[in-house]
C-alpha positions as CSV (number, residue, x, y, z in Angstrom):
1,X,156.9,-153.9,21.4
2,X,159.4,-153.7,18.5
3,X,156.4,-154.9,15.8
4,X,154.3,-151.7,17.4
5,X,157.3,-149.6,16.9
6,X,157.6,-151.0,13.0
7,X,154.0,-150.5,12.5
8,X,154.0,-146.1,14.2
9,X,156.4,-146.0,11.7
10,X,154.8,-147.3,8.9
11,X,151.6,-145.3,9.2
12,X,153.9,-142.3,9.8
13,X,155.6,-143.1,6.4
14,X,152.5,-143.5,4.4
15,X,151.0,-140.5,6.0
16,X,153.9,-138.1,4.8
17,X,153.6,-140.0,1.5
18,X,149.8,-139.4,0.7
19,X,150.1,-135.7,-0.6
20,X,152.9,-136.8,-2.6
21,X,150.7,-139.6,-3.9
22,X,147.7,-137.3,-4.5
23,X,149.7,-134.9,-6.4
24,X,149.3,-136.2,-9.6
25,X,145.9,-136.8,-9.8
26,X,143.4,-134.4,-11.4
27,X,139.7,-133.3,-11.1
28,X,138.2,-132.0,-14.3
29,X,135.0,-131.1,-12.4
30,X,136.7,-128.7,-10.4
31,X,138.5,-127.3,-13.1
32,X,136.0,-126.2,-15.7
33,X,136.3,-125.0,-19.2
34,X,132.2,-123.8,-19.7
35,X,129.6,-121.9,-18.1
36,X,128.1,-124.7,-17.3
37,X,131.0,-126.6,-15.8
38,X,131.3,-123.4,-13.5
39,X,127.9,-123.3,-12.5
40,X,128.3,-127.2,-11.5
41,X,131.8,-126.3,-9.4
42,X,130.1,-123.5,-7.4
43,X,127.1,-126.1,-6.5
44,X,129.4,-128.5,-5.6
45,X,131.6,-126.4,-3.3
46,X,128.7,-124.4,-1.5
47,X,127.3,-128.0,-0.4
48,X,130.4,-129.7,0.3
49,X,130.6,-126.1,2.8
50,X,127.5,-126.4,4.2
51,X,127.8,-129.8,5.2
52,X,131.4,-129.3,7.1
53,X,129.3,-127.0,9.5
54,X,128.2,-130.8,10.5
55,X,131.0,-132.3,9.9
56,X,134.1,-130.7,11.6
57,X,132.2,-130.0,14.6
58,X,131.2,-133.8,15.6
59,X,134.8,-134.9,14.6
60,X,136.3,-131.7,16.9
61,X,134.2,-132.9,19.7
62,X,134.7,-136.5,19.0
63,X,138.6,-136.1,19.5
64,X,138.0,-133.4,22.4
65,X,135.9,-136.0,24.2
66,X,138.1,-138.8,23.7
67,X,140.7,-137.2,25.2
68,X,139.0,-135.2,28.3
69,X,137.3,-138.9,29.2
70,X,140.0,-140.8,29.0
71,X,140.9,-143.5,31.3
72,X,144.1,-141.8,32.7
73,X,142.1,-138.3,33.3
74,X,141.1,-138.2,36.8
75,X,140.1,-134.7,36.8
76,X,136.8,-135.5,34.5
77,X,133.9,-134.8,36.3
78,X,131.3,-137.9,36.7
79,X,128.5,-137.4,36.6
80,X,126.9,-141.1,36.1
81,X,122.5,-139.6,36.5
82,X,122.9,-137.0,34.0
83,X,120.6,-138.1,31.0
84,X,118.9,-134.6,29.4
85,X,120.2,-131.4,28.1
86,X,117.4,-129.0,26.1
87,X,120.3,-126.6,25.2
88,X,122.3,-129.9,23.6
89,X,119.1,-131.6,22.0
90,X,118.4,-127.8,20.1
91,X,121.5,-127.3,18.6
92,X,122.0,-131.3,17.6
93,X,118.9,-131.3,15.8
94,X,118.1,-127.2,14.9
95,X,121.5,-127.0,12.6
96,X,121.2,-130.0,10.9
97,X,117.5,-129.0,9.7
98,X,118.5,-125.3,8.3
99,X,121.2,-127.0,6.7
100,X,119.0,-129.4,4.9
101,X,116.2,-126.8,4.0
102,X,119.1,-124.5,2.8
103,X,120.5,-127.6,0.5
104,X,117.0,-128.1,-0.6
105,X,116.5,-124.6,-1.9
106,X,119.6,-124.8,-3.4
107,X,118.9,-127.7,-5.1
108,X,115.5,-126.9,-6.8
109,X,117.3,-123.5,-7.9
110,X,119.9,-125.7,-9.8
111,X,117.9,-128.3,-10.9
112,X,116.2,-126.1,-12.9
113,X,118.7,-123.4,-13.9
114,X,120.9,-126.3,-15.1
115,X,118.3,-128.2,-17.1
116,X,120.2,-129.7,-19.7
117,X,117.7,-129.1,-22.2
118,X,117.9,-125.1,-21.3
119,X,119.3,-123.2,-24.1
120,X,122.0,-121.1,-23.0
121,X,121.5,-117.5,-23.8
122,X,124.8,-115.9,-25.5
123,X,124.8,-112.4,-27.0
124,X,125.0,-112.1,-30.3
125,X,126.0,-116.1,-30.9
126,X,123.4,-118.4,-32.5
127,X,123.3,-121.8,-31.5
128,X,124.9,-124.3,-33.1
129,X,123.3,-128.5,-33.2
130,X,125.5,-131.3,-32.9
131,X,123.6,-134.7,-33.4
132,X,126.0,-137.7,-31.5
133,X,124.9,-141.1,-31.5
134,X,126.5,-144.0,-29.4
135,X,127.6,-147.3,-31.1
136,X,129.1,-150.5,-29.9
137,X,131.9,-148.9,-29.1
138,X,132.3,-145.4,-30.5
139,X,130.8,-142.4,-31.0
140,X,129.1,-140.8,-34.4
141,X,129.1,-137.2,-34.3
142,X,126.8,-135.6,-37.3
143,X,126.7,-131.8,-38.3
144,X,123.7,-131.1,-40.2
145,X,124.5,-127.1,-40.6
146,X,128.1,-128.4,-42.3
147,X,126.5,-131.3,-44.1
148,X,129.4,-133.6,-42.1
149,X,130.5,-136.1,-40.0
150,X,132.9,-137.8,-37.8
151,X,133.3,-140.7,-35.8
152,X,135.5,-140.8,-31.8
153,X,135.8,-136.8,-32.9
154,X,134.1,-134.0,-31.5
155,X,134.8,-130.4,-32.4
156,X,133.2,-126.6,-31.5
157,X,133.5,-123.2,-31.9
158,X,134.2,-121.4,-28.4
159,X,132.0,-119.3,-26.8
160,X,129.0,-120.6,-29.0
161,X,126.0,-122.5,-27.6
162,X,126.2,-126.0,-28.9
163,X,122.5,-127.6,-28.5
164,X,123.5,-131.9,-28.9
165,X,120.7,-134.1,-29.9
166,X,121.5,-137.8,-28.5
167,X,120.8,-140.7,-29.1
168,X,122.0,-144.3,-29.1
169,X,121.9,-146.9,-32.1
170,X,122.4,-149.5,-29.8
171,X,122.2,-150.2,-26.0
172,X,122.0,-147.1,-23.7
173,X,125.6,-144.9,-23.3
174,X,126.1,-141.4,-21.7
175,X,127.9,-139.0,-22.9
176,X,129.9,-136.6,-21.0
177,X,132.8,-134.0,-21.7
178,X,133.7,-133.4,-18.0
179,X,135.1,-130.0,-18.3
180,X,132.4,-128.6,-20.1
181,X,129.7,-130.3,-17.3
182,X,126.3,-132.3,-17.5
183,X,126.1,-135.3,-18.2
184,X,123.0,-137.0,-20.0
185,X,122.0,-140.9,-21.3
186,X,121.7,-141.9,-25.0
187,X,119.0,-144.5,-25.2
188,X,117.8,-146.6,-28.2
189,X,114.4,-144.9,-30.0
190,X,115.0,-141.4,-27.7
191,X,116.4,-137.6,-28.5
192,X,117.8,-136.1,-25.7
193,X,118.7,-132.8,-25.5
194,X,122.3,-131.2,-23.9
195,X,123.1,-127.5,-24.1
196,X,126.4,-126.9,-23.5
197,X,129.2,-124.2,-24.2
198,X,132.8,-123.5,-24.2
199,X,134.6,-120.4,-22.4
200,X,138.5,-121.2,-23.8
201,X,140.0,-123.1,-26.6
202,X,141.8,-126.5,-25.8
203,X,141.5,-130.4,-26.0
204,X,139.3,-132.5,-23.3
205,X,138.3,-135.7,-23.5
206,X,134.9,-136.9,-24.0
207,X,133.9,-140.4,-22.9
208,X,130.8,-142.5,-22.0
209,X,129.6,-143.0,-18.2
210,X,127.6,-145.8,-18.8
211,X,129.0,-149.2,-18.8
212,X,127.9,-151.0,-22.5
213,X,130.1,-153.9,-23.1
214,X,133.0,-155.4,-24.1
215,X,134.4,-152.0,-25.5
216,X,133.4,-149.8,-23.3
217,X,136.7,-148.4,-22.6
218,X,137.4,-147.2,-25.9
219,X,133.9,-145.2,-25.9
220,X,136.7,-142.2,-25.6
221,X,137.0,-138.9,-28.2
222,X,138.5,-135.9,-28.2
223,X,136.8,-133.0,-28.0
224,X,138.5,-129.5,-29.5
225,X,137.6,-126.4,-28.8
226,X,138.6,-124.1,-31.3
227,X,138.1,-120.4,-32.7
228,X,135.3,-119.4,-35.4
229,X,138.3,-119.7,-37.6
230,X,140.1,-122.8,-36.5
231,X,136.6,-124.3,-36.3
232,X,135.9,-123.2,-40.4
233,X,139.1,-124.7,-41.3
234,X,138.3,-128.4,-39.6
235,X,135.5,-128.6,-41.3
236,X,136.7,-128.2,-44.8
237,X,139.7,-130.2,-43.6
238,X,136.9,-133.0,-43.1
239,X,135.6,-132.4,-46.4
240,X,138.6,-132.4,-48.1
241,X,140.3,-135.5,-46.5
242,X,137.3,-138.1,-46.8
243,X,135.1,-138.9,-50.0
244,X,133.0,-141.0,-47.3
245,X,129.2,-140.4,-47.4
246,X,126.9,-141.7,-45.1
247,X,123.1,-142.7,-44.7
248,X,121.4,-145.1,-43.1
249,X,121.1,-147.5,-46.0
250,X,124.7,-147.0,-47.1
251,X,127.6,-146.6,-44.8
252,X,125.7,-146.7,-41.4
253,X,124.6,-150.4,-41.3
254,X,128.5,-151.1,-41.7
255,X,129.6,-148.6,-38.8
256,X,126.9,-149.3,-36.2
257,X,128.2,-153.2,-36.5
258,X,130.2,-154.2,-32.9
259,X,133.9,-152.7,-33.4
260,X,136.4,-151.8,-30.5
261,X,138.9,-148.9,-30.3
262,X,137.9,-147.6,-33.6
263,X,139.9,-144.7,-35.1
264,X,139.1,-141.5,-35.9
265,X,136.7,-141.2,-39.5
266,X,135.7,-138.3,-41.6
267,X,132.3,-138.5,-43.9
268,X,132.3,-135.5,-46.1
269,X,128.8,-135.6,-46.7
270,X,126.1,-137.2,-44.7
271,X,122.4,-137.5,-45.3
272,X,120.2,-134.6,-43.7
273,X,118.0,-136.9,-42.3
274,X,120.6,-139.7,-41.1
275,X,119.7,-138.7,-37.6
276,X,115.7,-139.4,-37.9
277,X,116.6,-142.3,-39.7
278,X,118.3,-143.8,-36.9
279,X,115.6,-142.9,-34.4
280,X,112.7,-144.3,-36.5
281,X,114.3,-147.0,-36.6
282,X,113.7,-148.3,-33.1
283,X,110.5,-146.6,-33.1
284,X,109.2,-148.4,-36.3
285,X,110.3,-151.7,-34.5
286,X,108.6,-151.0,-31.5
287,X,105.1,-149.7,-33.0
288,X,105.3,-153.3,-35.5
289,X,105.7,-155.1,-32.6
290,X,102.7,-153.3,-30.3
291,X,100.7,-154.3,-33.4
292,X,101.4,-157.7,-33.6
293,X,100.9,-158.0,-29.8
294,X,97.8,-156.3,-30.6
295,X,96.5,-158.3,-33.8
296,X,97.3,-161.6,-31.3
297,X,95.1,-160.2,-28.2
298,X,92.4,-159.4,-30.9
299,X,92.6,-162.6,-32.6
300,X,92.2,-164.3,-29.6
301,X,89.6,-162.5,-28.3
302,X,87.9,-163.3,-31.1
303,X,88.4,-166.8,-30.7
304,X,87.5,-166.7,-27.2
305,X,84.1,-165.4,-28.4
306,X,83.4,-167.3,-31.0
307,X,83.4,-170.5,-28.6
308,X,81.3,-168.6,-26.4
């Protein structure tokens, strides 16, 4: 009795202690910094809602049942034939199918006004193009308007649609700024497309979702938001701290080598076509080896012939 009595207590204990617990930890989903961020919070809410019309309801009556035919209740009625009710079998099965066609809607309305490779239409603001490429372990951000770039940084203007371009120089990554929303992969060879945009100035952190490796936790950056001014200033602030340059035959070979928790860097001036570069490159390696696959089928159907 006196260990049952120790454990009510316990539970009691730990139950008072879990919102204290909870306290301190964060969401960036549901606290978004971008239009697109938003958009994601409201889909997020409006089905968690629509599936608690399921949920509360089967854990009310679960309780309500538990307690009305319990063993101590000797009021319950018992009825031990009873086996069918129409009314019963409607509502178990008729809510939970307008629920799901509802969801369904809801999702084919979202999956295709949140396309990640939908520009986002802002009055006035021309879009901007961010090129980010994932390394082993760190992230290369190039600007081709601004001629510049950085590595574990990411800044932009607010309230102007950034269009990303990403890709990977080595195994596949994802890269993600939670507050601002989607999510997409970088793969090896492949440009993928992100359209994102920020509503307020501030600093977020940017990271990969994809496990990679060793150094995989220090796939981190910050990203700043800043004002059309602030914004101008960083960028000649990158100019004028770094005499770096960077293309792929001088400077990249050296950064895309395996390297963990890598500091922020600055390249002043990068080669307009550092991006391509870095995409041919997997593609040029893939095309010479379809050849040679298909020079060694010819060859030996050749062969094959020939002893015919």
């Amino acid at each position: 009795m006196r260990e049952k009595s120790y454990l009510r207590v316990l539970g009691a204990v730990l139950l008072a202690a879990l919102p204290l617990l909870l306290s301190g930890c964060s969401s960036a989903l549901m606290d978004p910094k971008g239009q697109v961020g938003e958009e994601q919070k409201v889909l997020i809410i409006t089905a968690f809602a629509l599936m608690l019309i399921v949920v509360i309801p089967v854990i009310v009556m679960t309780l309500l049942f538990a307690y009305r035919y319990r063993e101590s209740n000797k009021d319950a009625t018992y009825k031990p034939n009873w086996a069918h009710s129409t009314a019963i079998e409607i509502v178990v099965w008729l809510i939970p199918c307008v629920i799901i066609v509802v969801l369904a809607i809801l999702t084919w309305v979202t999956s295709h006004s949140l396309n990640p490779m939908k520009p986002i239409a802002e009055d006035g603001k021309e879009t901007m193009e961010i090129q980010a490429v994932s390394l082993d372990w760190k992230w290369l951000f190039i600007y081709p308007d601004q001629h510049i770039a950085t590595v574990n940084e990411l800044a932009i203007p607010t309230d102007t649609p950034i269009r990303f371009h990403i890709s990977s120089g080595s195994v596949m990554n994802a890269f993600w700024v939670p507050e601002l929303g989607s999510q997409i992969y970088a793969m090896a060879g492949m440009d993928s497309q992100l359209h994102l945009i920020a509503d307020e100035t501030g600093e977020w952190q940017g990271k990969s979702s994809n496990y990679s490796g060793a150094g995989f936790a220090g796939m981190t950056f910050p990203t700043h938001s800043m004002t059309q001014e602030d914004f101008k200033a960083w960028v000649q602030k990158v100019k004028d701290e770094s005499t770096q340059t960077l293309s792929f035959d001088d400077g990249y070979q050296e950064l895309a080598k395996p390297s963990e928790d890598v500091p922020v860097q600055y390249f002043s001036k990068v080669s307009p076509n550092l991006y391509n570069d870095i995409l041919n490159s997997f593609r040029k390696g893939i095309s010479d080896e379809h050849g040679e696959i298909g020079e060694q089928e010819h060859g030996e159907r050749m062969s094959a012939e020939a002893a015919e």
